[in-house]
Residue, then its C-alpha position, 0 to 999 in steps of 0.5 A: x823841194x818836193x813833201x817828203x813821203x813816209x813809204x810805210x804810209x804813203x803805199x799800201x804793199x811792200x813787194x820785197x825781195x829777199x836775198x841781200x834785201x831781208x836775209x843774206x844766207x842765214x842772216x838777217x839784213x842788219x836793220x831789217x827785222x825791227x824796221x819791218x815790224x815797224x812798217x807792218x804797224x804803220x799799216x803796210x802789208x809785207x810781200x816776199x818776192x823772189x826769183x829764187x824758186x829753189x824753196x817752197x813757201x813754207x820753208x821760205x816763211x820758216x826761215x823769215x819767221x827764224x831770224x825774226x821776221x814774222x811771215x805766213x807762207x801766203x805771205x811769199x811769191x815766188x818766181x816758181x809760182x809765176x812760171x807754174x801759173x805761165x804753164x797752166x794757163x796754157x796746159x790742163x791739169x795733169x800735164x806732165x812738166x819737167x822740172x829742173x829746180x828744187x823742192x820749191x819748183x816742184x810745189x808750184x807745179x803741183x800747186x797748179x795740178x800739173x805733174x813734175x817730172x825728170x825726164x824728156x823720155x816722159x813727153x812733158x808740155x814744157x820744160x820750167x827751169x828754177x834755180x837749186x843748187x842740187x841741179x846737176x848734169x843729167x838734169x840739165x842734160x834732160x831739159x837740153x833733150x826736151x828743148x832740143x826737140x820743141x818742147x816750150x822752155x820757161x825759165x824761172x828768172x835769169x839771175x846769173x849770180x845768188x847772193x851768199x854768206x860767203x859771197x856772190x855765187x852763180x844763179x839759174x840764169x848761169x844754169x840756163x846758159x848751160x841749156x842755152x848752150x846746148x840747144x840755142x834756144x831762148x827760154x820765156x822768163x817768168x821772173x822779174x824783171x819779166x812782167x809774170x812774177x809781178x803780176x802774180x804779186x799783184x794778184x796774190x796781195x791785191x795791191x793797189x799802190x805797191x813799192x817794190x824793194x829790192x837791191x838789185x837793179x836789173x832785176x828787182x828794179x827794172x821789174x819795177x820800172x817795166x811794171x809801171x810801179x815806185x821802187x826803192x834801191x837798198x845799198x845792202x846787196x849786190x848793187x853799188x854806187x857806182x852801178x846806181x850812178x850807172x843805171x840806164x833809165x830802164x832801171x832806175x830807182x824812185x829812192x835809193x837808201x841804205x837799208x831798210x829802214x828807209x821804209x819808215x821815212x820820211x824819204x824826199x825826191x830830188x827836185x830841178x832847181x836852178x840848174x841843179x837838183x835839190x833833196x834835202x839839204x844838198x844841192x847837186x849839179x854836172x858841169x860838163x862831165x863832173x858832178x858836184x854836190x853842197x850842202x848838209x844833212x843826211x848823207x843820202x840826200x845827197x846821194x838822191x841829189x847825185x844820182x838825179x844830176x847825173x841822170x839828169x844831166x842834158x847836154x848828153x855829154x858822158x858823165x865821168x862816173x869815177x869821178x861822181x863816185x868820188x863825191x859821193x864817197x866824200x859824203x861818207x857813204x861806202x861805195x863798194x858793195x860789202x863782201 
């Protein structure tokens, strides 16, 4: 049935994202801290990426270090970062760049030596767009112009929606429609599930077997999958089980857990076996367009079990998902995103 594999141990970085992974707003994930601690004394080194380019590194590591999650700001990657990086490799330093985002954008600007500025009037190489919630009209109004007339547009990540304390909020993604709109240009996006922000990831941590962690799947997963790296999914953010059970191959988890903690394992994969799939203790099968699961243990084994027969199934008939659902409820695990 496949050795269950500790992640802490069995890869060398954990590329994490942050929102609804490690912090929601002010917050600490439950569990995140003490498992983190745990993981970086198994030897695993800790990365922090996000596509929130809105804050720098230093008020990134601050706000980790706060709700006690010791990190150095070399120790955060940014989508801000990557787009910075798109933008110099192609421009000399000094080259002026409008920059439509915060305080964490203008940082990688100038951390490459290039010069942020907020109007097209200033004849900027390219335009790189980063979410902030101070953005406003005029802002956008100017990145419109400077796309409008040619000018390379980068955007950092096209999240539509931010996860808060209070709830789901809109991200850049739904700001960049506002320049899309505009202008109907198409921007190069820097953050995942773009390759750029994992390649600066692997620069900056040298990591040779990463796992990326993240709650998301078109984004913090797909990046994974498109990146030719292991992931784990955790339930803690914006996906649910029944976008999991959803996924297209494009984004699907190699593990899927409840939180964090999951890092200390062991974590089994599903394995084929007899017309079914196999993981831990469960045994999950499709007969034509339902899905069943037997057996006992951790709950989330048979989870694993649901997902890989779902995913797995052959016969190319359509799964009823609400269905699946309901037997993945039936295991005790909650299959709506928490508010």
């Amino acid at each position: 049935m496949g050795t269950p594999e500790v992640p802490a141990e069995a890869y060398d970085v954990a590329l994490l994202d942050l929102d609804g992974v490690v912090y929601t707003g002010p917050r600490a994930v439950p569990h995140a801290p003490e498992a983190l601690a745990r993981a970086r004394e198994a030897g695993m080194t800790l990365a922090f990426v996000t596509n929130n380019a809105s804050r720098t590194p230093e008020v990134v590591a601050a706000h980790l270090t706060e709700i006690g999650v010791p990190a150095e700001p070399g120790d955060v990657v940014t989508s801000a970062q990557a787009a910075a990086r798109l933008v110099a490799e192609r421009f000399p330093a000094g080259s002026p760049v409008l920059a439509v985002g915060g305080d964490g954008l203008v940082a990688a600007l100038r951390e490459r030596g290039l010069v942020p500025v907020v109007s097209a009037t200033a004849e900027p190489v390219a335009v790189v767009q980063g979410f902030a919630p101070g953005i406003d009209w005029a802002l956008l109004a100017e990145a419109s112009y400077a796309v409008a007339a040619g000018v390379p547009w980068i955007a950092s990540n096209l999240d539509l929606t931010v996860p808060t304390e209070r709830g789901i909020a809109p991200g850049n993604g739904a700001l960049v429609g506002v320049v899309r709109a505009a202008t109907g240009a198409e921007p190069v996006v820097a953050g995942k599930p773009e390759l750029p922000l994992h390649r600066e990831s692997m620069l900056r941590t040298g990591a040779k077997r990463p796992l990326v962690v993240g709650d998301r799947l078109d984004t913090d997963i797909a990046g994974a999958v498109a990146g030719g790296v292991d992931s784990l999914l955790v339930l803690t953010g914006v996906t649910d089980v029944r976008a999991l059970l959803s996924a297209p191959a494009v984004s699907r988890p190699t593990f899927v857990a409840a939180d964090l903690r999951a890092l200390l394992g062991p974590l089994p994969r599903p394995v084929p076996v007899g017309g079914g799939w196999v993981c831990g203790g469960w045994t999950a099968r499709v007969d034509g367009a339902e899905a069943a699961v037997e057996g006992s243990g951790d709950a989330y084994d048979g989870l694993r079990a649901v997902c890989a027969a779902v995913w797995g199934a052959a016969d190319g008939s359509a799964v009823d998902v609400d269905r699946a659902v309901k037997t993945v409820a039936g295991l005790g695990i909650s299959v709506r995103r928490e508010p």
